[in-house]
PQR file with spaces between the fields and no chain letter, atoms N, CA, C, O and H, PARSE charges and radii, in Angstrom:
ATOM       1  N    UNK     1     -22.825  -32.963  -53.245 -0.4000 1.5000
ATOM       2  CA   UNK     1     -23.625  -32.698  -54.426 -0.0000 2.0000
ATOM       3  C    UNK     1     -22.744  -32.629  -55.672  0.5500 1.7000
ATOM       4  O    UNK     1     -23.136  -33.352  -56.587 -0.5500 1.4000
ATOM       5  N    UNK     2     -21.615  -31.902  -55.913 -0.4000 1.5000
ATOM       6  CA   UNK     2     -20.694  -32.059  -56.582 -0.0000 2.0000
ATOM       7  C    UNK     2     -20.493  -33.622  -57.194  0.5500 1.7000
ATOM       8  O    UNK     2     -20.439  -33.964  -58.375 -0.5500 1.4000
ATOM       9  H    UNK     2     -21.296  -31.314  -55.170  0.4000 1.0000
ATOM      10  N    UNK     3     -20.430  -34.204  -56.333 -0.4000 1.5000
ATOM      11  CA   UNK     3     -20.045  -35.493  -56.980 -0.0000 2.0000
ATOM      12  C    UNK     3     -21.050  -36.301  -57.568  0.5500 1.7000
ATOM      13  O    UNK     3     -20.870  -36.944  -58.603 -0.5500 1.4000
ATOM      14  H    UNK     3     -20.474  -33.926  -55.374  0.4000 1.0000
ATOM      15  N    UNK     4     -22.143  -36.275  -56.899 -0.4000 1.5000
ATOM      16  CA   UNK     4     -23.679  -36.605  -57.898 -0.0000 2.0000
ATOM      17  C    UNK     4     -23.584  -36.117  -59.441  0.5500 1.7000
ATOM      18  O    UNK     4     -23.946  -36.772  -60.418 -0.5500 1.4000
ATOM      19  H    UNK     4     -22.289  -35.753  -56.059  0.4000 1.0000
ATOM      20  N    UNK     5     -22.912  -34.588  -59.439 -0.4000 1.5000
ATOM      21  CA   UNK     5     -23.339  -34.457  -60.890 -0.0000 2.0000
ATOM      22  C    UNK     5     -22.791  -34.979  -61.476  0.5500 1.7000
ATOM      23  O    UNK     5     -23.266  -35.639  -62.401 -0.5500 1.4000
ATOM      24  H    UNK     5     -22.618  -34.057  -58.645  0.4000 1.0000
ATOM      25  N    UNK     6     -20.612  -34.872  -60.990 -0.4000 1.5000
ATOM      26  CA   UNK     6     -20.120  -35.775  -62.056 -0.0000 2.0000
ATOM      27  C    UNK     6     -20.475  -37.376  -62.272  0.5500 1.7000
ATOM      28  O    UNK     6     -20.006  -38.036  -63.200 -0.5500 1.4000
ATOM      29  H    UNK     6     -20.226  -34.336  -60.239  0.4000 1.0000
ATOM      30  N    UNK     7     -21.086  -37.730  -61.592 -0.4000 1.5000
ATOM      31  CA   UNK     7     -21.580  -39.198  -61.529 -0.0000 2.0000
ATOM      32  C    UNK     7     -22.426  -39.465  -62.620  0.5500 1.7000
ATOM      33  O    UNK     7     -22.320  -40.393  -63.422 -0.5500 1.4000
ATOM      34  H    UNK     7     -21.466  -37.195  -60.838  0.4000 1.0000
ATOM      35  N    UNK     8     -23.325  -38.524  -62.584 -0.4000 1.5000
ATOM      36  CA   UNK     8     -24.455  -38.716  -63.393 -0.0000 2.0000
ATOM      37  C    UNK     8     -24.266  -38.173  -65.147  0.5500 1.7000
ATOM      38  O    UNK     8     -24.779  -38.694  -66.138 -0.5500 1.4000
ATOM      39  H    UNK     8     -23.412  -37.770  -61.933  0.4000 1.0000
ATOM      40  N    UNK     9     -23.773  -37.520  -65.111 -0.4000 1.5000
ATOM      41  CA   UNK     9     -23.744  -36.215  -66.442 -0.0000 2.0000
ATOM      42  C    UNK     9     -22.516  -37.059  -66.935  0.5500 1.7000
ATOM      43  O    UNK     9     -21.367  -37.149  -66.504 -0.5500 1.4000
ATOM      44  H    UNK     9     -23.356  -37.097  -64.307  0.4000 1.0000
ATOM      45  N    UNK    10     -23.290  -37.753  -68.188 -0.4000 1.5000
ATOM      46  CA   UNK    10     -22.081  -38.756  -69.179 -0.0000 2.0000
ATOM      47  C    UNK    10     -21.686  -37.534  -69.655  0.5500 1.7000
ATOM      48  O    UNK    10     -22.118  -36.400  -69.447 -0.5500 1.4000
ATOM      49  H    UNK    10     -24.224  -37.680  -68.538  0.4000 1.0000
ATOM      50  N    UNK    11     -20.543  -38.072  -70.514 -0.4000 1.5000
ATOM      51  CA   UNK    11     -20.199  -36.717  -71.775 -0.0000 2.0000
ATOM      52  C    UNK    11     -20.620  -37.061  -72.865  0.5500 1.7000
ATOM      53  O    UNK    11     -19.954  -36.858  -73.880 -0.5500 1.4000
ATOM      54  H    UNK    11     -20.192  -38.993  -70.683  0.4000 1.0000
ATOM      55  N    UNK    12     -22.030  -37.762  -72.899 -0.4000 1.5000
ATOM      56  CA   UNK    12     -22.737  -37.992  -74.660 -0.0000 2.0000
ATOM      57  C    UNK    12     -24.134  -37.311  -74.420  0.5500 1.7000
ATOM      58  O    UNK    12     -24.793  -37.054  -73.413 -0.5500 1.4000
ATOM      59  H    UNK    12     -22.571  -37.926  -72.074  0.4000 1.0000
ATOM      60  N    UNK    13     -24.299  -37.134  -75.722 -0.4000 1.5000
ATOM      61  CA   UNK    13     -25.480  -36.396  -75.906 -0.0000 2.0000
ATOM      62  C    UNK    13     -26.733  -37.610  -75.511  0.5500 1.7000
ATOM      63  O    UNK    13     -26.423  -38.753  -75.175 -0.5500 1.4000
ATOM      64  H    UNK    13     -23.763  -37.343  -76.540  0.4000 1.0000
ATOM      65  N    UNK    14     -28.272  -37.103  -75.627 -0.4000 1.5000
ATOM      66  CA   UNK    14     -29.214  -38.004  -75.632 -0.0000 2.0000
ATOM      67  C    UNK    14     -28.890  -39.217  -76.430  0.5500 1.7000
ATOM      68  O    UNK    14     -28.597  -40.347  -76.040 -0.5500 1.4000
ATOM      69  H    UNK    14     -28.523  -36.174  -75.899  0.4000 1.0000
ATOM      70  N    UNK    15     -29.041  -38.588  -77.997 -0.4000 1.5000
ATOM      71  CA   UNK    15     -28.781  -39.248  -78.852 -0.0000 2.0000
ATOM      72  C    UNK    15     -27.273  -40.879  -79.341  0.5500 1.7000
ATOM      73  O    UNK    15     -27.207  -41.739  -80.219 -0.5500 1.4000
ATOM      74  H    UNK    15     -29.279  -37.669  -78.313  0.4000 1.0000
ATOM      75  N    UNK    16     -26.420  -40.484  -78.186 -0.4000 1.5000
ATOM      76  CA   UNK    16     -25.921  -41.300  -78.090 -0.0000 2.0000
ATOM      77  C    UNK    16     -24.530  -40.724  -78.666  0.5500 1.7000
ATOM      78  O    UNK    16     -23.613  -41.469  -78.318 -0.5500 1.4000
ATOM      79  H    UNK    16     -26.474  -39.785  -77.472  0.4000 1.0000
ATOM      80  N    UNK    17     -24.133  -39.755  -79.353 -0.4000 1.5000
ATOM      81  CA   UNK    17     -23.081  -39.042  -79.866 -0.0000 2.0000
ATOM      82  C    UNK    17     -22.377  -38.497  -79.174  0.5500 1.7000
ATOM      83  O    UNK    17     -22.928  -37.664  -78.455 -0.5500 1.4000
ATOM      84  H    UNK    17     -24.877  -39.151  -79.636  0.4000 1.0000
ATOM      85  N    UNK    18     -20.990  -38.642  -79.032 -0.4000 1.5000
ATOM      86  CA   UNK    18     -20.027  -37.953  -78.064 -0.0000 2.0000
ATOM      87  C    UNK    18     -19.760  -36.447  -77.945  0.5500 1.7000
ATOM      88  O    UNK    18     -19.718  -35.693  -78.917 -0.5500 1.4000
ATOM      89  H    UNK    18     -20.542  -39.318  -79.617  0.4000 1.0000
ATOM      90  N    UNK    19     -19.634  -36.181  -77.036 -0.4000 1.5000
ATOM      91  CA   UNK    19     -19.377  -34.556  -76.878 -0.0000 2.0000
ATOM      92  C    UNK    19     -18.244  -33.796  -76.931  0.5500 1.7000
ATOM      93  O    UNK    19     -17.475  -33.611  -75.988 -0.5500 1.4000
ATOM      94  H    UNK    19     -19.669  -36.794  -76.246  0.4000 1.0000
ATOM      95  N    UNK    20     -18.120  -33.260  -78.278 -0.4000 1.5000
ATOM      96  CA   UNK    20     -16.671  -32.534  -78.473 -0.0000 2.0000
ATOM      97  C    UNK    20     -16.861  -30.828  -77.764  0.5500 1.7000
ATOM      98  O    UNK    20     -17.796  -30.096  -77.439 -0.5500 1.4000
ATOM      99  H    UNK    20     -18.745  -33.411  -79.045  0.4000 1.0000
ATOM     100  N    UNK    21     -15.247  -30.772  -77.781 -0.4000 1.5000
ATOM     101  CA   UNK    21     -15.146  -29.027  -77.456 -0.0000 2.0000
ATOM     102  C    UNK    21     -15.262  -28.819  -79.050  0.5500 1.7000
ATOM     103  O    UNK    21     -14.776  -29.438  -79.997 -0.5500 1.4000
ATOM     104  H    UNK    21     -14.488  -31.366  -78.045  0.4000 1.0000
ATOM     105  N    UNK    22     -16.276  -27.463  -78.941 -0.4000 1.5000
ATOM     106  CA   UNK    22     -16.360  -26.660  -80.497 -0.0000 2.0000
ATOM     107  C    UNK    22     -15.296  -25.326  -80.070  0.5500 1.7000
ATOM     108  O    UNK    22     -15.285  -24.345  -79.326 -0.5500 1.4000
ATOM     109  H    UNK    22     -16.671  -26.960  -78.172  0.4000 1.0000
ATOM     110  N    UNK    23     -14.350  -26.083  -81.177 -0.4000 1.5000
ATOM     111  CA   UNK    23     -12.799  -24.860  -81.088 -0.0000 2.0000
ATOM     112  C    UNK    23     -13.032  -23.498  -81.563  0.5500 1.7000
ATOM     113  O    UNK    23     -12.477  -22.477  -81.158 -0.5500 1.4000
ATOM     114  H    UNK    23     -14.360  -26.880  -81.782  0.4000 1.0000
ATOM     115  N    UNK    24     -14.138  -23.634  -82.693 -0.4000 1.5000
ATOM     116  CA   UNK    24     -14.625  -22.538  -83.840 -0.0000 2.0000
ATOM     117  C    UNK    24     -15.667  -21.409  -83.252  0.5500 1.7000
ATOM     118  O    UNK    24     -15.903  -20.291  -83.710 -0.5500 1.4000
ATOM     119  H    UNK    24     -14.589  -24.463  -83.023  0.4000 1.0000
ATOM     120  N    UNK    25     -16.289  -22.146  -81.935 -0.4000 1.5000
ATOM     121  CA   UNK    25     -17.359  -21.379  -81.492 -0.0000 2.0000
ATOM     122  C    UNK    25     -17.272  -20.997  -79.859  0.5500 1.7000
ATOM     123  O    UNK    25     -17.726  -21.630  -78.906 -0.5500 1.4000
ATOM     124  H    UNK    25     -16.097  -23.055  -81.564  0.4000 1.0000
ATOM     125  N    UNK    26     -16.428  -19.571  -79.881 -0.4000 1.5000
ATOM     126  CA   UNK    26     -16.168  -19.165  -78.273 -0.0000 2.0000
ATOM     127  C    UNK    26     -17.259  -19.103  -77.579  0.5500 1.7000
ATOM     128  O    UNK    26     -17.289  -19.560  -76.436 -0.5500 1.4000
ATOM     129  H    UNK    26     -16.059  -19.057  -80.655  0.4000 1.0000
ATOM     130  N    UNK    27     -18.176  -18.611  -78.070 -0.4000 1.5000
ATOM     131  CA   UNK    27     -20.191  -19.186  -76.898 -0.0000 2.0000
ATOM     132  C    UNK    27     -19.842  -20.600  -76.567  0.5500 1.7000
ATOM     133  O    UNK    27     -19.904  -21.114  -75.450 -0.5500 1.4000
ATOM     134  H    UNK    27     -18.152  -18.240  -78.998  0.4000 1.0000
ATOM     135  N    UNK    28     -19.529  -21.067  -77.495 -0.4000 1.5000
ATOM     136  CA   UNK    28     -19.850  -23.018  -77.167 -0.0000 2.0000
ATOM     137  C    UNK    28     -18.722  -23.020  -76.362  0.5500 1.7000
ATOM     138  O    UNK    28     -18.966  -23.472  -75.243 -0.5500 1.4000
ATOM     139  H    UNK    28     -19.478  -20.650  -78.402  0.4000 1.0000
ATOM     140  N    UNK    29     -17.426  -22.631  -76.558 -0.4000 1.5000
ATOM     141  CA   UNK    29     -16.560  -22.872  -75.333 -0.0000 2.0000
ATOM     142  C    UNK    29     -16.711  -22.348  -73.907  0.5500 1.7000
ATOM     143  O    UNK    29     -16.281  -22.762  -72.830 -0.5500 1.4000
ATOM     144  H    UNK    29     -17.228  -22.265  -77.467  0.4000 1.0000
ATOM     145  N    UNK    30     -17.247  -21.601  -74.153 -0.4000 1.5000
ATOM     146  CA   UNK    30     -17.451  -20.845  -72.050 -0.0000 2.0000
ATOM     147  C    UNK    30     -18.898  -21.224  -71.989  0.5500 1.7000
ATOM     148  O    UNK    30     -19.475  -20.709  -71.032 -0.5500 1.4000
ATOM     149  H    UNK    30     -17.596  -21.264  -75.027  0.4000 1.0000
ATOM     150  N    UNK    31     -19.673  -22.020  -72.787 -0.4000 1.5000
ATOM     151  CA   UNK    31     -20.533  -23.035  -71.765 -0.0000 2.0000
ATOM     152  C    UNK    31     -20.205  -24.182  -71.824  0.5500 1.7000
ATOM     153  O    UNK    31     -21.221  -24.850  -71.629 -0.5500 1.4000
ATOM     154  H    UNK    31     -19.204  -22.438  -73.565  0.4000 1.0000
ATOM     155  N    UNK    32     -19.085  -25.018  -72.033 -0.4000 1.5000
ATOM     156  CA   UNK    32     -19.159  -26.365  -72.208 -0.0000 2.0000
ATOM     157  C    UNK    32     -17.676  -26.378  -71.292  0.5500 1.7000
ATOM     158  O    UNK    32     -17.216  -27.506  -71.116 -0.5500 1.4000
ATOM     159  H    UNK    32     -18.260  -24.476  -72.192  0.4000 1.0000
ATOM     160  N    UNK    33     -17.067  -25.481  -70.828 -0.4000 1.5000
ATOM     161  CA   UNK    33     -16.350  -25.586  -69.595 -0.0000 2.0000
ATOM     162  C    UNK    33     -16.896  -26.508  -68.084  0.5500 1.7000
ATOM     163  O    UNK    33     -17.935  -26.219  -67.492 -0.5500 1.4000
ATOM     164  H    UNK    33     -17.440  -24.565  -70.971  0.4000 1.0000
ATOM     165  N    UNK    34     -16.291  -27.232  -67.808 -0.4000 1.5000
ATOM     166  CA   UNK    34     -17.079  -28.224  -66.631 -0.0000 2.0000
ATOM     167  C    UNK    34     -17.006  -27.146  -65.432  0.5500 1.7000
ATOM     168  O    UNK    34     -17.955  -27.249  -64.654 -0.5500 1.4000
ATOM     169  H    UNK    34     -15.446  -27.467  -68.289  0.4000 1.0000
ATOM     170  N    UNK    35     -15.943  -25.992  -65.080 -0.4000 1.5000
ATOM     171  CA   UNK    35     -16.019  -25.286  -64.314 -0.0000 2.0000
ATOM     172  C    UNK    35     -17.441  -24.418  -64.112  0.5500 1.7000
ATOM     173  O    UNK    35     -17.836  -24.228  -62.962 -0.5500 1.4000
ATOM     174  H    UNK    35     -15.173  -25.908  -65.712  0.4000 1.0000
ATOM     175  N    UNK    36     -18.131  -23.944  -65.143 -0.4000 1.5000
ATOM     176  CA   UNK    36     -18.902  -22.744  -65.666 -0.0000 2.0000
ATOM     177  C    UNK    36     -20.516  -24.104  -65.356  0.5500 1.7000
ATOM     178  O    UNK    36     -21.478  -23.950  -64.603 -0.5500 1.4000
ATOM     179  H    UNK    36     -17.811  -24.099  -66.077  0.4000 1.0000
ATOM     180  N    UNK    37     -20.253  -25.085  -66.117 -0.4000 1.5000
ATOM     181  CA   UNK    37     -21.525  -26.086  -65.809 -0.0000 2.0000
ATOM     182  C    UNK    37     -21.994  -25.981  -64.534  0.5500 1.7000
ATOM     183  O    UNK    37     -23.087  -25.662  -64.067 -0.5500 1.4000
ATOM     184  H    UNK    37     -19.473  -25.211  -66.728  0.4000 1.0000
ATOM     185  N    UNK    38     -20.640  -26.411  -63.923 -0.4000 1.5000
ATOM     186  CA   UNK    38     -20.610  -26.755  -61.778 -0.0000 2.0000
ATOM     187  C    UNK    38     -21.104  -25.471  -61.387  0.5500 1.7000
ATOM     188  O    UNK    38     -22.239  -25.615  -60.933 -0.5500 1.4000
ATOM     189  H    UNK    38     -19.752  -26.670  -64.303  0.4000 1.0000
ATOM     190  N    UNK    39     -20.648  -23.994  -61.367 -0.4000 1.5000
ATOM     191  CA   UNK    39     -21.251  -23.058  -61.158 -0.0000 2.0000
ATOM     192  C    UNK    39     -22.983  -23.179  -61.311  0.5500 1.7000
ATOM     193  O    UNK    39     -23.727  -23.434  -60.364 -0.5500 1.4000
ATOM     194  H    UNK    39     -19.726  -23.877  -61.736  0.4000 1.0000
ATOM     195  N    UNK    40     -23.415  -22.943  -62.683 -0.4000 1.5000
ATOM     196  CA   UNK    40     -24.500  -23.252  -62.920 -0.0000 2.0000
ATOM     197  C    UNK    40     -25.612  -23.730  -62.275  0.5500 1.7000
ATOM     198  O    UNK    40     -26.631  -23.082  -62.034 -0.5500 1.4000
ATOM     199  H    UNK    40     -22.810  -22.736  -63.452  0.4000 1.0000
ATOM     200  N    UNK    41     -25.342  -25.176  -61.927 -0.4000 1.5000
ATOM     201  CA   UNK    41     -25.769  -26.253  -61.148 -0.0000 2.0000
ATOM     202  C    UNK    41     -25.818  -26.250  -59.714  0.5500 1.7000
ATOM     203  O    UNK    41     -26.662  -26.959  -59.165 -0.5500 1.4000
ATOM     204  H    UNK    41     -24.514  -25.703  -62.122  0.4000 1.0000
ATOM     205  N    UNK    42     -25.040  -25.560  -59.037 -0.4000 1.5000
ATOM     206  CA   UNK    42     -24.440  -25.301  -57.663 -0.0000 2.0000
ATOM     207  C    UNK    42     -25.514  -23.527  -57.497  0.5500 1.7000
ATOM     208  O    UNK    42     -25.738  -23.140  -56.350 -0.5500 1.4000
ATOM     209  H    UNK    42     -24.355  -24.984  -59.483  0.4000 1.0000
ATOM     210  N    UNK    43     -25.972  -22.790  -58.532 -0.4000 1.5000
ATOM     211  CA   UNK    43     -26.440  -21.881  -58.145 -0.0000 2.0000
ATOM     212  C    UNK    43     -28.293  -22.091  -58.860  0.5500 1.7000
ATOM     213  O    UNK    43     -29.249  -21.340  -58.667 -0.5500 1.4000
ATOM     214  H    UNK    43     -25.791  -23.105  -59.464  0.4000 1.0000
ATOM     215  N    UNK    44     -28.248  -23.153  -59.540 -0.4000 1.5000
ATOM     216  CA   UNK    44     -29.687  -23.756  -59.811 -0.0000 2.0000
ATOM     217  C    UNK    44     -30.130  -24.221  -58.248  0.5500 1.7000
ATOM     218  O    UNK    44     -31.165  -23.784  -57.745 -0.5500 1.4000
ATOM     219  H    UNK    44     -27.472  -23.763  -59.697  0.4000 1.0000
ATOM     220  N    UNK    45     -29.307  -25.079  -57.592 -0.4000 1.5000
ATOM     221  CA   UNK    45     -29.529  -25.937  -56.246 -0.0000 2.0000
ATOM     222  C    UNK    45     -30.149  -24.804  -55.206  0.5500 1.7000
ATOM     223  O    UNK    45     -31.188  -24.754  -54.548 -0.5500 1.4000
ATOM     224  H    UNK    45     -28.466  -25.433  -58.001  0.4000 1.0000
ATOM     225  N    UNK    46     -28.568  -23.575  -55.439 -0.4000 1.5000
ATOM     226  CA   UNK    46     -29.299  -22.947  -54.227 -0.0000 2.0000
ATOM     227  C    UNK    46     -30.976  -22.283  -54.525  0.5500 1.7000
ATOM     228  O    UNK    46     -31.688  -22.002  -53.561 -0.5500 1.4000
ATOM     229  H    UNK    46     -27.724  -23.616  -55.973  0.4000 1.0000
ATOM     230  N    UNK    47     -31.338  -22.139  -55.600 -0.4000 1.5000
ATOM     231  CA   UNK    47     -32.562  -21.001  -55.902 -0.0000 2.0000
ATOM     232  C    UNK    47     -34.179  -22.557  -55.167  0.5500 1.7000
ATOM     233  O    UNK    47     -35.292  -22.536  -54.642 -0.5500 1.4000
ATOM     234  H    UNK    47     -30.759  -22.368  -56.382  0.4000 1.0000
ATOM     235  N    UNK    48     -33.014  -23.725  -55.739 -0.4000 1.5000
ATOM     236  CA   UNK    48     -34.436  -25.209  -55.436 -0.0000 2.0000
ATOM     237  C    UNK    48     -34.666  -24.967  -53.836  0.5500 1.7000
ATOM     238  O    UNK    48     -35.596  -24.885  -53.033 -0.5500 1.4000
ATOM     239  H    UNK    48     -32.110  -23.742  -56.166  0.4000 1.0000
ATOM     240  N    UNK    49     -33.335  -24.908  -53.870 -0.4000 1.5000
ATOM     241  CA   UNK    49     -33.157  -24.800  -52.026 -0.0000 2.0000
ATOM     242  C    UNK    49     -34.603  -24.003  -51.217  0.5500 1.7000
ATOM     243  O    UNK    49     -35.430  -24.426  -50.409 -0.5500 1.4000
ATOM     244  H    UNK    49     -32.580  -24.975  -54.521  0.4000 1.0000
ATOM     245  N    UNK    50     -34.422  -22.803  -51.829 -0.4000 1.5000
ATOM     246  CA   UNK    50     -35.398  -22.128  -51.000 -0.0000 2.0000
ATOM     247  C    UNK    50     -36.468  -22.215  -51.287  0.5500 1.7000
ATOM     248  O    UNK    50     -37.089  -21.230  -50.889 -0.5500 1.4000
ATOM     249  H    UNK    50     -33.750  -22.459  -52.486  0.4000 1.0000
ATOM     250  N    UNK    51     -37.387  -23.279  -52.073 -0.4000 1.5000
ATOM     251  CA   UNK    51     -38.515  -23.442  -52.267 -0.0000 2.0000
ATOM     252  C    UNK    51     -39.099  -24.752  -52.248  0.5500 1.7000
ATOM     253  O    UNK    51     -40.307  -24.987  -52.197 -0.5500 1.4000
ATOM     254  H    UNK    51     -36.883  -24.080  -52.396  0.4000 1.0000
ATOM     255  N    UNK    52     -38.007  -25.737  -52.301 -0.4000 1.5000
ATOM     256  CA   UNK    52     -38.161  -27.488  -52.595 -0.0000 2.0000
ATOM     257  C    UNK    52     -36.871  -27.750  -51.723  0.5500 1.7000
ATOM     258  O    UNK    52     -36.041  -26.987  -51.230 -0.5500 1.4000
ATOM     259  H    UNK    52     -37.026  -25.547  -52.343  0.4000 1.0000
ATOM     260  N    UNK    53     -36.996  -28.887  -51.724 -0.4000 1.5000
ATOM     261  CA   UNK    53     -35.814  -29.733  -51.158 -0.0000 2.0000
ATOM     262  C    UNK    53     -35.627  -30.443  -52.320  0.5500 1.7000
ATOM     263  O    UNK    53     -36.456  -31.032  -53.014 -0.5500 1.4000
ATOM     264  H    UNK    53     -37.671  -29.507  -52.125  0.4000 1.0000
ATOM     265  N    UNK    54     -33.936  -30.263  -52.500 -0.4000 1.5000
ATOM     266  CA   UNK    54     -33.331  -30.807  -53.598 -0.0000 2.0000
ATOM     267  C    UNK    54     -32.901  -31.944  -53.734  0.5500 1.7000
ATOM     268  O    UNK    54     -32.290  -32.280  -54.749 -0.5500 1.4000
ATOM     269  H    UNK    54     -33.263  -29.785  -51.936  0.4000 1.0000
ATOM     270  N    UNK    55     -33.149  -32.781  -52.701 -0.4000 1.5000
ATOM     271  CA   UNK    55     -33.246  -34.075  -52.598 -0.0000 2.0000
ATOM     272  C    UNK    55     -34.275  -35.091  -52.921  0.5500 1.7000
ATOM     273  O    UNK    55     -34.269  -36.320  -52.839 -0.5500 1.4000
ATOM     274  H    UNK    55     -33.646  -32.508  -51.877  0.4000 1.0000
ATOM     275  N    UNK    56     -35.755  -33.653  -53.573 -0.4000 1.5000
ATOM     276  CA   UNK    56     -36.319  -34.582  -53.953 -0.0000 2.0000
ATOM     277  C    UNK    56     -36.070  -34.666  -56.028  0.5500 1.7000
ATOM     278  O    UNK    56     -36.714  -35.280  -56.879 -0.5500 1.4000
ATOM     279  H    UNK    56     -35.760  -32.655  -53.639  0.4000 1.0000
ATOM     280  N    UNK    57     -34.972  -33.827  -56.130 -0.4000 1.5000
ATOM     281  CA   UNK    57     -34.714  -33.401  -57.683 -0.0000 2.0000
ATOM     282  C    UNK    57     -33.593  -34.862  -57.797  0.5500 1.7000
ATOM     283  O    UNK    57     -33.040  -35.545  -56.936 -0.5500 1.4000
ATOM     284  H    UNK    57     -34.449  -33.328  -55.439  0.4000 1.0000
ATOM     285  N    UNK    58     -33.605  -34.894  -58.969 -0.4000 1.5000
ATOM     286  CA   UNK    58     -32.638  -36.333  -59.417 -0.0000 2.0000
ATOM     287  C    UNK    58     -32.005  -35.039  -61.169  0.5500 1.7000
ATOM     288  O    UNK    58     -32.689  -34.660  -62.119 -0.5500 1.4000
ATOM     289  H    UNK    58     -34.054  -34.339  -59.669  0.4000 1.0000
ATOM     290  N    UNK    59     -30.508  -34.770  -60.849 -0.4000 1.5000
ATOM     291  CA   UNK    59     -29.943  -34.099  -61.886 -0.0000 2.0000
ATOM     292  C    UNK    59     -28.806  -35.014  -62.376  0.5500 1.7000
ATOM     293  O    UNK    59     -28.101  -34.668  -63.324 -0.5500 1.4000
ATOM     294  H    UNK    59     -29.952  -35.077  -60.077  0.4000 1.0000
């Protein structure tokens, strides 16, 4: 599963604009950590887990 996300999750926005680290804004830095994302995502899965099968989710 790990590797699905990095597969999928460009580093541009919708809009088509690249995604910088914001140096100025420590909130924006401890969520835009790829460590803190993977957490995230890895504890979204488990909550799908126990109610859906996450195989039928496309992230």
């Amino acid at each position: 599963m790990q590797t699905l996300f990095k597969e999928i999750t460009p580093k541009r926005y919708v809009n088509g604009n690249e995604m910088k680290e914001n140096s100025s804004n420590v909130l924006d830095q401890y969520f835009t950590k790829p460590s803190v994302a993977l957490k995230c995502f890895q504890k979204a899965c488990e909550v799908i887990k126990k109610y859906e099968n996450p195989d039928d989710f496309i992230f």
